[in-house]
FITOR-492617 format. One line per 4 residues: number of its first residue (from 1); their letters; for each residue x, y, z of C-alpha. Coordinates in pm, 1 decimal, decimal comma. Each point is the difference from the previous one (the first is absolute). Layout:
BEGIN
NUM) a) X:Y:Z | ...
//
This chain:
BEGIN
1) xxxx) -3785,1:2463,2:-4679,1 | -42,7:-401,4:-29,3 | 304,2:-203,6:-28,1 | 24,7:-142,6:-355,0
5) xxxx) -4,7:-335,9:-11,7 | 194,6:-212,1:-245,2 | -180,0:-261,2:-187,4 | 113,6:-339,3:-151,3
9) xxxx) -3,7:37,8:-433,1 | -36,9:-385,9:45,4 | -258,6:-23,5:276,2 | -351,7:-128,8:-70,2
13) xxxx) -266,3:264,4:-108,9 | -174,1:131,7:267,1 | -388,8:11,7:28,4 | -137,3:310,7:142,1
17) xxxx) -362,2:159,5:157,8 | -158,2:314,1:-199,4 | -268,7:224,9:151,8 | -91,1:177,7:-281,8
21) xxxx) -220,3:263,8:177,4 | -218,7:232,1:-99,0 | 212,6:287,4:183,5 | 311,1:-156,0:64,5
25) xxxx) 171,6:-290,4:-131,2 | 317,9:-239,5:209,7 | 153,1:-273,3:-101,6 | 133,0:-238,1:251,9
29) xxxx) 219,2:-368,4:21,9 | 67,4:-240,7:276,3 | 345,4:41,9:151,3 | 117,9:-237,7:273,9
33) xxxx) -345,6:-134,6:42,7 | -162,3:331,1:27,4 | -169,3:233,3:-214,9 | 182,3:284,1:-105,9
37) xxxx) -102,3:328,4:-196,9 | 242,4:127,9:-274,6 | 121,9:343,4:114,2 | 118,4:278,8:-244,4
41) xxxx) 334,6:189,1:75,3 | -175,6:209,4:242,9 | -181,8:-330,3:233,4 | -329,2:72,0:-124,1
45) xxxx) -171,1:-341,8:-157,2 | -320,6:233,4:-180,5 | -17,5:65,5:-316,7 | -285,6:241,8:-82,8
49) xxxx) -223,6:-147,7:-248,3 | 52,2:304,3:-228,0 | 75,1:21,8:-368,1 | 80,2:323,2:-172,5
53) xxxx) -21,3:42,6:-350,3 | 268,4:287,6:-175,3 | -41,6:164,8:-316,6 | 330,7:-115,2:-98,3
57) xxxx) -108,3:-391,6:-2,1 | 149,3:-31,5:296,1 | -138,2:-205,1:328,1 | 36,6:62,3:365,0
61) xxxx) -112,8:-265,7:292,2 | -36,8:72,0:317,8 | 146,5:254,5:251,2 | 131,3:200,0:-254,3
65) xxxx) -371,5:-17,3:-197,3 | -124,6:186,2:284,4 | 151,5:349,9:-81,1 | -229,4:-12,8:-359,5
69) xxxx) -302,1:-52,7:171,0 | -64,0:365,9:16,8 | 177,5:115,9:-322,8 | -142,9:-259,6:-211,4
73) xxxx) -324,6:-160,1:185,9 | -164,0:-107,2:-298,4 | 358,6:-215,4:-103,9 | 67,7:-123,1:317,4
77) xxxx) -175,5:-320,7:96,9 | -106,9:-96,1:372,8 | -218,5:-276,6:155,5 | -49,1:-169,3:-311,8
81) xxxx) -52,7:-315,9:208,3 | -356,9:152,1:-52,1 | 10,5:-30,6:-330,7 | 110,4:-375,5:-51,8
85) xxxx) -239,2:-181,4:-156,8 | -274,0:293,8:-65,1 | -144,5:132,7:-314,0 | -29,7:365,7:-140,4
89) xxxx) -335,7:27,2:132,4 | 14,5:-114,6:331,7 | -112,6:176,8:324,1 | 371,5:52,7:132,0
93) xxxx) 112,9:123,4:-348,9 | -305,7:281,9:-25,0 | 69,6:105,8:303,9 | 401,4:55,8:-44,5
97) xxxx) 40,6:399,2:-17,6 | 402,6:-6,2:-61,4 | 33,8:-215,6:-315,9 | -134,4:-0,2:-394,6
101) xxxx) -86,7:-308,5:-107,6 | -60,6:-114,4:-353,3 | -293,8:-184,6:-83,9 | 2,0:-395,4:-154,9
105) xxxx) -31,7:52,8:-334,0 | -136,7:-260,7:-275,4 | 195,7:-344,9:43,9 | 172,9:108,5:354,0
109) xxxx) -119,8:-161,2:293,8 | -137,2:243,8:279,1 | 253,5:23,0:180,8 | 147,0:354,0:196,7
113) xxxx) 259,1:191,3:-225,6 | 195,2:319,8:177,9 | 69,0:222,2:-292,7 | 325,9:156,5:45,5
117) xxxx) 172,7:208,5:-213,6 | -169,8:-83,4:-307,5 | 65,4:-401,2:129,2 | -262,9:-274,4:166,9
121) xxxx) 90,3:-201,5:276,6 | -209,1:-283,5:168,6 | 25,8:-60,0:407,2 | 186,3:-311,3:-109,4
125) xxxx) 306,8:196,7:-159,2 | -7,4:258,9:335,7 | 7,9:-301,4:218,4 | 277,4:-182,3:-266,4
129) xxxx) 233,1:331,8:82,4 | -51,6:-11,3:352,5 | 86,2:-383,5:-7,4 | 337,4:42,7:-177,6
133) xxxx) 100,7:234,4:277,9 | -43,8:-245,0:275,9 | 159,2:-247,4:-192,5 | 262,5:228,9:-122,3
137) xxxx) 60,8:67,6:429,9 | -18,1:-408,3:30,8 | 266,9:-46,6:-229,9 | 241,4:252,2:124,3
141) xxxx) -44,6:-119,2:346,1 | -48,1:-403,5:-61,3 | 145,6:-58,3:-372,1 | -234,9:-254,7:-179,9
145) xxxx) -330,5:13,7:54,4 | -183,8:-352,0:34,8 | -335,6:107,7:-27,6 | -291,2:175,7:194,7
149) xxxx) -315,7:-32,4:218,0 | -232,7:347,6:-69,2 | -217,9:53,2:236,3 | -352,7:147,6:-85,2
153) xxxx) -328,9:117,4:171,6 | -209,4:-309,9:139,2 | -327,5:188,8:-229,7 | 214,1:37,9:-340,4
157) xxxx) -166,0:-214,8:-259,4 | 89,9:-216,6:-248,0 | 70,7:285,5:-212,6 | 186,4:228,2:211,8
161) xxxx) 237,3:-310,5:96,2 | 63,7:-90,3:-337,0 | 94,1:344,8:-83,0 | 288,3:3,0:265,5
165) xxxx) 95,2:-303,1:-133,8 | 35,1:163,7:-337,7 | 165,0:281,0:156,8 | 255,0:-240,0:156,2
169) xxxx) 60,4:-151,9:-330,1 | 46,5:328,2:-138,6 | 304,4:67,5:236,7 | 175,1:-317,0:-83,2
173) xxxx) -101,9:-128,6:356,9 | -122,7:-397,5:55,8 | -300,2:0,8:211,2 | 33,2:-279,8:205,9
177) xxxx) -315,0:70,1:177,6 | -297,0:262,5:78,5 | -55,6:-24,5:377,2 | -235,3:225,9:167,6
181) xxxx) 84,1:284,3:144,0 | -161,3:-51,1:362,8 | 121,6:-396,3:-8,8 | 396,0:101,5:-96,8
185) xxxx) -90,7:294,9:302,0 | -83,6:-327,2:250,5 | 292,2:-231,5:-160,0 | 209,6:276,7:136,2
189) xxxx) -164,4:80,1:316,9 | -28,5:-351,1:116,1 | 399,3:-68,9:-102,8 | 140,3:312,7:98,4
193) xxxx) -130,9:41,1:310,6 | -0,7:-386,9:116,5 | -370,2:-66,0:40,9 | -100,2:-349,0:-84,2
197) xxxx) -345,8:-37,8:79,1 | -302,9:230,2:39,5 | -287,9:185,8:-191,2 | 86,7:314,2:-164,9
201) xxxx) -160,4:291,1:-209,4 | 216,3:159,4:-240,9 | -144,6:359,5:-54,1 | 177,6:130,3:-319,7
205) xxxx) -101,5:375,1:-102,5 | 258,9:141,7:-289,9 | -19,0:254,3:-197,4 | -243,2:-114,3:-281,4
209) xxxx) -168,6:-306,8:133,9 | -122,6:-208,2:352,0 | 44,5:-310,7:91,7 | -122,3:-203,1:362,9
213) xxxx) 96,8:-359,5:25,4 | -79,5:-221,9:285,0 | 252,3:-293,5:36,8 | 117,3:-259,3:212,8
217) xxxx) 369,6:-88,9:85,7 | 52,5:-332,6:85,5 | 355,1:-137,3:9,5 | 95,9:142,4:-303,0
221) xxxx) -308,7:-42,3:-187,6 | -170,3:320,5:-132,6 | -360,5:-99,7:-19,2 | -229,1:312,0:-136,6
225) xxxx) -342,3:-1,2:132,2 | -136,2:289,7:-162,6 | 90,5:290,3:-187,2 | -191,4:343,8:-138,6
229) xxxx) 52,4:349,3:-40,0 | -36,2:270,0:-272,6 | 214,5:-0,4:-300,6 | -68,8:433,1:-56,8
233) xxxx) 95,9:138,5:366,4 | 322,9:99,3:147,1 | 213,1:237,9:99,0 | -55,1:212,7:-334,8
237) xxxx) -376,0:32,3:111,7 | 117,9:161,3:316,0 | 214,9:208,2:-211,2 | -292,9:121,5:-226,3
241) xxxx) -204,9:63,5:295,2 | 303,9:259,3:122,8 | 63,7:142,6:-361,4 | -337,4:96,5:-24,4
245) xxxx) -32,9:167,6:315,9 | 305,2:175,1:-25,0 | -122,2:133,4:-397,2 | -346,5:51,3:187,9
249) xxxx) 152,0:257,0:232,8 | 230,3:179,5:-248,1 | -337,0:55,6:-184,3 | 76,8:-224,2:-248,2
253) xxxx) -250,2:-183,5:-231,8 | -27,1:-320,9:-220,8 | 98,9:-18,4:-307,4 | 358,4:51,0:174,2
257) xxxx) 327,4:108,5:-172,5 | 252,3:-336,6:-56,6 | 282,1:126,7:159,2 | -229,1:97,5:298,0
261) xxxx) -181,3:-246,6:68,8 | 327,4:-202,8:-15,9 | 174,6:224,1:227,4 | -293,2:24,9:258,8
265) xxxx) 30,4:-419,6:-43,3 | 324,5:-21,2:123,1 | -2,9:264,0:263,1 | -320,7:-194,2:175,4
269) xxxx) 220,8:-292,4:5,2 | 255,9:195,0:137,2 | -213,4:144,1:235,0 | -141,1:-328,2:113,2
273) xxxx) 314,7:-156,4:51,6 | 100,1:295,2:241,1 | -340,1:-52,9:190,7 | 78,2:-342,5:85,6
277) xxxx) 278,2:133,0:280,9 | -105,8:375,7:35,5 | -294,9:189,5:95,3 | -25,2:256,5:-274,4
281) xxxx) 142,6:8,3:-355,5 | 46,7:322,5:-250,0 | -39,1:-18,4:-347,4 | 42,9:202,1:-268,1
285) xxxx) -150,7:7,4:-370,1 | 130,6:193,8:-272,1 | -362,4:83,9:-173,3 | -3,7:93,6:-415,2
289) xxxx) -191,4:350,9:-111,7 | -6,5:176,3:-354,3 | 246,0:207,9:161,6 | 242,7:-188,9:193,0
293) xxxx) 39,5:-250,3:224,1 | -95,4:54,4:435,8 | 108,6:-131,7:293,2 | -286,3:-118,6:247,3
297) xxxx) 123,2:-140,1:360,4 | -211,1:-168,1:266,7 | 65,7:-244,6:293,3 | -232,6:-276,2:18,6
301) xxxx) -13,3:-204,0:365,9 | -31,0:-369,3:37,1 | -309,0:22,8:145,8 | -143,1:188,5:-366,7
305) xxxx) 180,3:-294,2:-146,3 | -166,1:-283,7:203,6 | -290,1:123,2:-122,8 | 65,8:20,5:-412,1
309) xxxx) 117,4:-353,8:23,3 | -239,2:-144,6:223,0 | -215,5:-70,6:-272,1 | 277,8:-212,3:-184,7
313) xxxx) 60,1:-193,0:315,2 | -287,2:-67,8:73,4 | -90,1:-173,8:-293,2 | 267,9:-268,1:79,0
317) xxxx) -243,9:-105,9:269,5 | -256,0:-214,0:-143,3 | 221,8:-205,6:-169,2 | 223,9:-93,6:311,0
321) xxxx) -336,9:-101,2:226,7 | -91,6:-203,6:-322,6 | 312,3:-164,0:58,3 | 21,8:-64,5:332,9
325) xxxx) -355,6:-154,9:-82,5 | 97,5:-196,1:-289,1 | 262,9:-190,8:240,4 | -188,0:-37,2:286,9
329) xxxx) 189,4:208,2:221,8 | -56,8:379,3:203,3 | 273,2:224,9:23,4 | 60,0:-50,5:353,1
333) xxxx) 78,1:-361,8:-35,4 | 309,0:124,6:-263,2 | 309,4:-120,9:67,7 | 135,0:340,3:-112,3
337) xxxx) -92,3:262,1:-319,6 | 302,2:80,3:-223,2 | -20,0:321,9:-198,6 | 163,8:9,8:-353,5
341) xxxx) 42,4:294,5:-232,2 | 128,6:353,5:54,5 | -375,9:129,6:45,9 | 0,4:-208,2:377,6
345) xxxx) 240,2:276,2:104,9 | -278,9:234,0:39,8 | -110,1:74,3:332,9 | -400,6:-35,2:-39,1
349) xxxx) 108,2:-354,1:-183,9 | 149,0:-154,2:267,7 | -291,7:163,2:272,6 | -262,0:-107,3:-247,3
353) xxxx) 196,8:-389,2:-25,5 | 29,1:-26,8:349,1 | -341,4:80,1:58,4 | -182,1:-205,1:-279,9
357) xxxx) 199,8:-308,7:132,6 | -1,9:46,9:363,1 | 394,6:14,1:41,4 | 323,4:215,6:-99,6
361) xxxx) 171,4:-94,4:-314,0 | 292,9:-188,3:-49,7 | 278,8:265,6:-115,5 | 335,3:-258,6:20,4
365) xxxx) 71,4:14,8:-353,1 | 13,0:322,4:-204,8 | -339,8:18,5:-196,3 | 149,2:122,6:-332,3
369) xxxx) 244,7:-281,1:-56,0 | -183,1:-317,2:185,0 | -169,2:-78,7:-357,6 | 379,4:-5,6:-163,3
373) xxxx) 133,7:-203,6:305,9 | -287,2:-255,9:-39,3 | 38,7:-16,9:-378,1 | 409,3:-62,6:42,2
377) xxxx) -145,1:-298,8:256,4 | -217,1:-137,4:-255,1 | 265,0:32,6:-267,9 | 257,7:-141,5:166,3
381) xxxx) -229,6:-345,3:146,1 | -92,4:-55,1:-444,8 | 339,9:24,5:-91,7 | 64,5:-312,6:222,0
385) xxxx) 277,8:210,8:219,9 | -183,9:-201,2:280,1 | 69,6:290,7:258,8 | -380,3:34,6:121,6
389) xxxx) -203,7:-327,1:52,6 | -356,1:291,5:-95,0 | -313,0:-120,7:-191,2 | -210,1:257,7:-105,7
393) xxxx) -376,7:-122,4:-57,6 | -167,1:302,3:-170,9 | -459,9:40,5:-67,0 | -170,0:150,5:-316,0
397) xxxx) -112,0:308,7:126,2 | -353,8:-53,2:-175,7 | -225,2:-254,2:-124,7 | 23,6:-90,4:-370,7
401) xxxx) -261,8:-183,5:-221,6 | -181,4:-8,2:-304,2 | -361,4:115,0:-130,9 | -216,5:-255,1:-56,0
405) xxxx) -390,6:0,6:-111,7 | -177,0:327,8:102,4 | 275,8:214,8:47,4 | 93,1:-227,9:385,5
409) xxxx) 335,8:6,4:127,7 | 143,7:-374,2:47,6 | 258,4:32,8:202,4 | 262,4:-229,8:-97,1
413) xxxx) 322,2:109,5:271,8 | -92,1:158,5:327,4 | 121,0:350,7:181,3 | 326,5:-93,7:166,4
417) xxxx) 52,9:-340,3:-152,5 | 333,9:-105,9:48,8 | 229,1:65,6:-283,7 | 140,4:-198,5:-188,1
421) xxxx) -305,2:-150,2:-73,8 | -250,0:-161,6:-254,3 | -360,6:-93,9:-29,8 | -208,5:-184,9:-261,7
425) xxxx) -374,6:45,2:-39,1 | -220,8:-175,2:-258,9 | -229,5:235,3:-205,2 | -267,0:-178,4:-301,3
429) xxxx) -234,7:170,9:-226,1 | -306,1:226,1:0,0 | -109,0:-109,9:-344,4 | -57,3:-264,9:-247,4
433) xxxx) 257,1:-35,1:-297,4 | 234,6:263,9:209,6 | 354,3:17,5:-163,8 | 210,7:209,6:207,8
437) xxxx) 12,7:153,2:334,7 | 54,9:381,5:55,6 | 236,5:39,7:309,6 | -71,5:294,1:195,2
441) xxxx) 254,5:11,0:300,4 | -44,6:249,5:337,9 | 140,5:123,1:293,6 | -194,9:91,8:321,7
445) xxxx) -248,1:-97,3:246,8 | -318,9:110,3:-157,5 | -264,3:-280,0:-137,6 | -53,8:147,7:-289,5
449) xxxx) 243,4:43,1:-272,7 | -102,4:353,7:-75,2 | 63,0:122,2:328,0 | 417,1:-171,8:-25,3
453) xxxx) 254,5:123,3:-206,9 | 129,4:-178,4:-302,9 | 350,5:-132,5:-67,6 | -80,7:-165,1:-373,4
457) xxxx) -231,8:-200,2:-219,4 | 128,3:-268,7:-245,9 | -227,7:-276,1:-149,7 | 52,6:-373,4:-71,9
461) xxxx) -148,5:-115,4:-311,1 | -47,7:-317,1:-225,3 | -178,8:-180,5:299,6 | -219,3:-292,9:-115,6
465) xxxx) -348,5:63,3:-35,6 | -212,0:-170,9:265,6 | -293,0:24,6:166,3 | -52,1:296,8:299,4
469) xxxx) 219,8:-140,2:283,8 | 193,4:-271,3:-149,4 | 315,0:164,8:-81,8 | 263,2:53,2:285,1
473) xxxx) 201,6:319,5:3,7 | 338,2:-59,1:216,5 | 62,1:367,0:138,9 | 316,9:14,1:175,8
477) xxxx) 184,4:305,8:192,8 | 300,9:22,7:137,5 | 217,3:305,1:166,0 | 373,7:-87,5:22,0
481) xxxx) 250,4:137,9:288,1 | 1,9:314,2:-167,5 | -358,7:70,5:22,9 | -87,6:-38,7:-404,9
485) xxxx) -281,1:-131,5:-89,6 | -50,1:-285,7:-316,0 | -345,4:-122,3:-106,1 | -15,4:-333,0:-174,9
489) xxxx) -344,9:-155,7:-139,5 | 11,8:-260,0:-120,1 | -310,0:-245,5:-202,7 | 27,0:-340,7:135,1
493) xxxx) -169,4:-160,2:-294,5 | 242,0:110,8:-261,8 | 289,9:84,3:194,2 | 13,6:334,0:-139,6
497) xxxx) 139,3:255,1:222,9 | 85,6:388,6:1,0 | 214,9:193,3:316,8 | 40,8:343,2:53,5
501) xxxx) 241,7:203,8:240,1 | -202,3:251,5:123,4 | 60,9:324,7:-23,7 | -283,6:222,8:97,1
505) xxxx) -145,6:314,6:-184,0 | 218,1:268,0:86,5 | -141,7:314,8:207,3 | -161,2:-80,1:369,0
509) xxxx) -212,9:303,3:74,8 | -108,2:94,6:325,8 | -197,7:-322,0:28,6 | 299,5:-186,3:108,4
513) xxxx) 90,7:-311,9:205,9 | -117,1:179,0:330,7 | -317,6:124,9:-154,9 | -49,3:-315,0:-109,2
517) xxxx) 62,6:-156,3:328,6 | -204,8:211,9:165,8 | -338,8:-41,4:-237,4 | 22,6:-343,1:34,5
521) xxxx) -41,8:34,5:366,9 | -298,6:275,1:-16,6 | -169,7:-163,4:-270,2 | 8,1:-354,0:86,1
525) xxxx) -372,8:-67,9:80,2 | -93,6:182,2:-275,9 | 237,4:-209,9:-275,9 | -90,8:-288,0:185,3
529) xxxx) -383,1:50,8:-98,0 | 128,2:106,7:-334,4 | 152,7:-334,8:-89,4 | -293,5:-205,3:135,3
533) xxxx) -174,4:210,8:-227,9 | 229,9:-58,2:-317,8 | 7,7:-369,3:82,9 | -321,2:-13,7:54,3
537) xxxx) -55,0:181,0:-390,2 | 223,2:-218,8:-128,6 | -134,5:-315,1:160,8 | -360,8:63,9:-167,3
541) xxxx) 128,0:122,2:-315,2 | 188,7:-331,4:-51,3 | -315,6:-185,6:146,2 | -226,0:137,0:-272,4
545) xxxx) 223,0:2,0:-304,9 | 26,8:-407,7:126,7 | -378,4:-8,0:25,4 | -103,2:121,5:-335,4
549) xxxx) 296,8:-173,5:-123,7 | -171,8:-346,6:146,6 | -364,8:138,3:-103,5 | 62,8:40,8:-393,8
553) xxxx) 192,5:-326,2:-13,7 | -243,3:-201,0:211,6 | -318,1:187,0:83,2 | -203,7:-260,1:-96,9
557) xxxx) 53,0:-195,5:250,0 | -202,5:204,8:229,6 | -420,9:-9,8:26,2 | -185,7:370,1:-4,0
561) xxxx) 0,3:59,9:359,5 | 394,3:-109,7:46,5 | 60,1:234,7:-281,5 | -146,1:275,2:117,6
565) xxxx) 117,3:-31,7:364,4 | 307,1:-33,4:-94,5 | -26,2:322,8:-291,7 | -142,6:187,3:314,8
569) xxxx) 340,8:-33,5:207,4 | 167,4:79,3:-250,3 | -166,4:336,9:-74,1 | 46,7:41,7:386,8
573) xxxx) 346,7:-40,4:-1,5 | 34,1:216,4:-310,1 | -197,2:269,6:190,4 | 270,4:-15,0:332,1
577) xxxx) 299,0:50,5:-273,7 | -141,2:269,5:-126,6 | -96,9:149,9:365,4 | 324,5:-99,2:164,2
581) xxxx) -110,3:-112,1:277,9 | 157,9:-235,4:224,2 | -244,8:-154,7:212,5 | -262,8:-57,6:-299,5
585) xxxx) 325,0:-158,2:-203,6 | 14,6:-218,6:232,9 | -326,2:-139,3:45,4 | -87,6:40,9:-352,3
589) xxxx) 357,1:-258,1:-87,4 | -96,8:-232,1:235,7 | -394,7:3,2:-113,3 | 131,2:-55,4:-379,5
593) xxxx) 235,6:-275,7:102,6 | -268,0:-174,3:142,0 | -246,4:79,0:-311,9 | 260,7:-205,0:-240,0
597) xxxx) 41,4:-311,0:198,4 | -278,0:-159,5:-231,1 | 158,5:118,2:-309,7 | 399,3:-108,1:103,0
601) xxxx) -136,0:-307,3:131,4 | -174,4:-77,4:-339,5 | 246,9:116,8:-220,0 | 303,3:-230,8:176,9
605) xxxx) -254,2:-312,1:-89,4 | -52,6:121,1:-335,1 | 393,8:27,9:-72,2 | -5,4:-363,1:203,8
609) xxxx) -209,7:-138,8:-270,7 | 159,3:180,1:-288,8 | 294,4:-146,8:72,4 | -60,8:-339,4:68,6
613) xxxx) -139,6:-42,9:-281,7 | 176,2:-306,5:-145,7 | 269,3:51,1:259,8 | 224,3:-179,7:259,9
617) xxxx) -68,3:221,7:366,7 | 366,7:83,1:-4,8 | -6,7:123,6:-344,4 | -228,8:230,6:98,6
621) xxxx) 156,9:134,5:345,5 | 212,0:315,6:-124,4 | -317,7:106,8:-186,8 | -209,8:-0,4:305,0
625) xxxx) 258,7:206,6:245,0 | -27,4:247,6:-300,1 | -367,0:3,8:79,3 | -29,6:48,6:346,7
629) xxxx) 288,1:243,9:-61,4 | -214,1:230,2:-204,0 | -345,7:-79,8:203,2 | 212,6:140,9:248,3
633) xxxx) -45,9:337,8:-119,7 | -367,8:-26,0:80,2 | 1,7:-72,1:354,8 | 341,2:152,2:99,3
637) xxxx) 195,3:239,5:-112,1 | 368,4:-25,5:-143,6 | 306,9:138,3:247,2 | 213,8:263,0:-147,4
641) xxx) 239,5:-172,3:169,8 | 146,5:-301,4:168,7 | 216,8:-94,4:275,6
//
């Protein structure tokens, strides 16, 4: 047992590091200038992330949740990490066997709701409960509680952060930051262990999600080159894998019993656990009949392991060579490869890790409580304690942007832009007498906005009415140092202005970040030609509206054979709309631009002499820019967008 240490009534609040974890959760503070994990009575610093439910109203967290996981499955939570931020219909919700969930009804957002015991609760109150407990642990070990850093995966989005934020809230806790996992795992590394300089890879497989960073340490300076990974894999896919192997050989079939499937669960993870140092592992299952319950027993070896998981492992590969790529680096020029989270205990991890980068992990620090360490660091350096002399520079993990004509991506902030950050494009109209602009903001790499996912729509209105082109859209993002996201357009004419924090629809399916990632690579010729093409359709279809436009206003000013050169390019170019193709778009823009020179050149002397007309040349000079404004239209098209 710990010695108990005596704390000050009087003494300043102290800030502390959470790693709320989809498995287990710690909660750490810096002592003496070094991180330190808050131990229970018996010197163990985990809490598991579980959360039973008793019929009596009553709530259990943690160790003690454990024993209802088999008498009351359906009541007692586990890995709801997975569930922050998802809806009732998403992919990792159908594909939960252990829990009921109640559907959103009228009103309700769709959100994930446990029913237990005749009550809902959301991932948020779970995570809430499990918060309280590592508070409650703070407090009887540090007295006042300043405030914390929670760390989260690199790949949650703007929705799954702001749902442990609420959670937070929920447990009376002050979140003084949300630091990413990996980046708190290298704020510890590089302190803890004394390194000052080099290139690292932080490889961070937990139980529900994966993380690899790439970052350099430079005197105390955290600089994040790049980051990706896969927000749906981790040590409970492994776990699956076992479960249903295990069920497989008792001759079990889907749909499983609850308590079952919850028992064979938590004996693969017991049995995977035991793999890690031995060579063979028993496990039992207690199976349920019409009759009565059985008892079936079988040893499975390391080597039948290796090969359930080696699937799940496998699929962390793609997104560490994209990273390696992404900063310019191979694995053998690493300075070293630190492994975070429980799941880099596993034998084939560390083989496969090794292998994919060329050199043995890094094992100095203990991989379940590095995140908590590095969070305590972080915590400590904002609440001005001046221990550390750390800066943390953090990336967005994907590109973000808005749709603009034709369904094209405009990419607005880059993949693995430094964060904080904020950039300002300049957007106009497609259309004459326009009024308002639909906002239509995405996340991902594709071109076209069909092929990204959506995090929210909001529209400006009471724009002036103008002609195509003259009104100036100010679109503004900007991610703060907790990774959220706020759009801000703005209408520079009028001043008006609308902002939104974004919170994207809930529910990723199994199209997430790392599928995402990994189109964008495979498909990039082929979106390439697809935006030439929409640009291309776009282009002409603003050219011709422009030309008719010009043609019923002024068509006189053009002899037979003018008109009906010029009517001919235009059916041409109406003829390559309506074909789609790119080549013949082309040609057929650049032959119609050249068939209205006569007619733009005549109607600017025509608006000359109109307004002259019994006035002074400067009188006359704002009308004229109008003109050559709108001839504009007929030999070149309007941007969606300016720099």
């Amino acid at each position: 047992m710990g010695l108990l240490q005596i704390f000050d009534p009087s003494a300043k609040p102290t800030p502390v590091g959470i790693d709320l974890g989809t498995t287990n959760s710690l909660v750490a503070w810096v002592s003496d200038g070094a991180p330190t994990s808050v131990l229970d009575c018996d010197d163990d610093p985990i809490v598991p992330s579980v959360v039973a439910f008793l019929p009596d109203g009553q709530i259990i967290v943690g160790k003690e949740a454990l024993a209802y996981l088999y008498t009351q499955p359906r009541e007692t939570i586990v890995s709801v990490k997975r569930y922050m931020g998802r809806g009732f219909d998403d992919a990792e919700t159908r594909r939960e066997r252990g829990y009921q969930f109640a559907p959103a009804r009228e009103g309700q957002a769709n959100v994930v709701r446990f029913v237990v015991h005749g009550r809902e609760v959301t991932p948020v109150e779970v995570s809430a409960l499990i918060l309280k407990e590592l508070k409650r642990r703070a407090e009887d070990k540090l007295g006042s509680i300043a405030g914390a850093v929670i760390t989260v995966p690199a790949y949650f989005d703007d929705a799954q952060r702001q749902a442990t934020k609420d959670a937070a809230r929920l447990a009376g806790l002050e979140v003084l930051r949300l630091v990413n996992e990996p980046t708190a795992a290298a704020l510890a590394y590089g302190i803890g262990t004394n390194r000052t300089t080099g290139t690292y890879a932080v490889y961070d497989l937990g139980g529900g999600t994966f993380d690899i960073t790439i970052l350099s340490l430079d005197d105390g300076v955290f600089q994040v080159r790049s980051t990706g990974g896969d927000s749906q894999l981790g040590g409970d896919d492994m776990d699956r894998a076992v479960a249903l192997h295990m069920l497989a050989l008792a001759g079990q079939s889907e749909p499983f019993d609850q308590g079952v499937w919850r028992a064979a669960m938590l004996e693969a993870r017991r049995v995977k656990h035991e793999l890690t140092d031995k060579s063979e592992s028993a496990f039992e299952l207690e199976l349920a009949s019409s009759a009565a319950p059985k008892t079936f027993a079988k040893a499975i070896t390391r080597s039948e392991l290796d090969a359930l998981i080696l699937g799940v492992v496998e699929r962390t590969g793609p997104a560490c060579k994209r990273a390696l790529k992404d900063a310019g680096i191979d694995g053998k020029s690493l300075d070293g490869v630190v492994l975070v989270g429980g799941s880099t205990r596993v034998p084939l991890v560390r083989s496969f890790v090794a292998k994919l980068f060329q050199q043995e992990p890094l094992t100095d620090i203990d991989p379940d409580q590095v995140v908590a360490l590095g969070a305590a660091v972080q915590a400590d350096i904002l609440a001005g304690t001046q221990q550390h002399d750390a800066l943390v520079v953090d990336v967005t993990p994907l590109s973000l942007g808005i749709e603009t004509m034709g369904g094209i991506v405009e990419k607005i902030l880059a993949r693995n832009s430094t964060i904080p950050c904020a950039r300002a494009q300049q957007f106009t109209t497609y259309a004459d007498g326009q009024t308002g602009f639909d906002i239509h903001v995405l996340q991902g790499e594709r071109e076209l906005a069909r092929d990204c996912r959506s995090l929210a729509r909001f529209k400006l209105d009471g724009i002036k009415p103008q002609t195509a082109g003259a009104a100036r859209l100010l679109v503004t993002f900007r991610v703060d140092e907790n990774g959220m996201l706020t759009v801000a357009a703005k209408d520079e004419a009028t001043g008006k202005e609308h902002s939104v924090e974004v919170k994207p629809s809930y529910g990723l399916t199994d199209e997430d970040v790392e599928k995402m990632l990994l189109e964008s690579y495979e498909h990039a010729e082929e979106d390439l030609r697809a935006r030439q093409l929409t640009e291309r359709v776009v282009e002409a279809e603003q050219v011709i509206a422009a030309t008719k436009k010009a043609l019923a206003k002024d068509g006189d000013l053009l002899d037979e054979d003018e008109r009906a050169e010029l009517d001919g390019a235009l059916a041409a170019l109406e003829r390559a709309v309506q074909a789609r193709d790119s080549e013949g778009l082309r040609r057929r823009t650049e032959s119609l631009d050249q068939a209205s020179v006569p007619l733009a050149e005549r109607r600017m002397n025509r608006a000359m002499r109109e307004a002259m007309k019994g006035r002074s040349v400067d009188s006359v000079e704002s009308e004229v820019a109008h003109a050559r404004g709108v001839d504009s239209h007929v030999t070149e098209h309007t941007a969606r967008r300016e720099h």
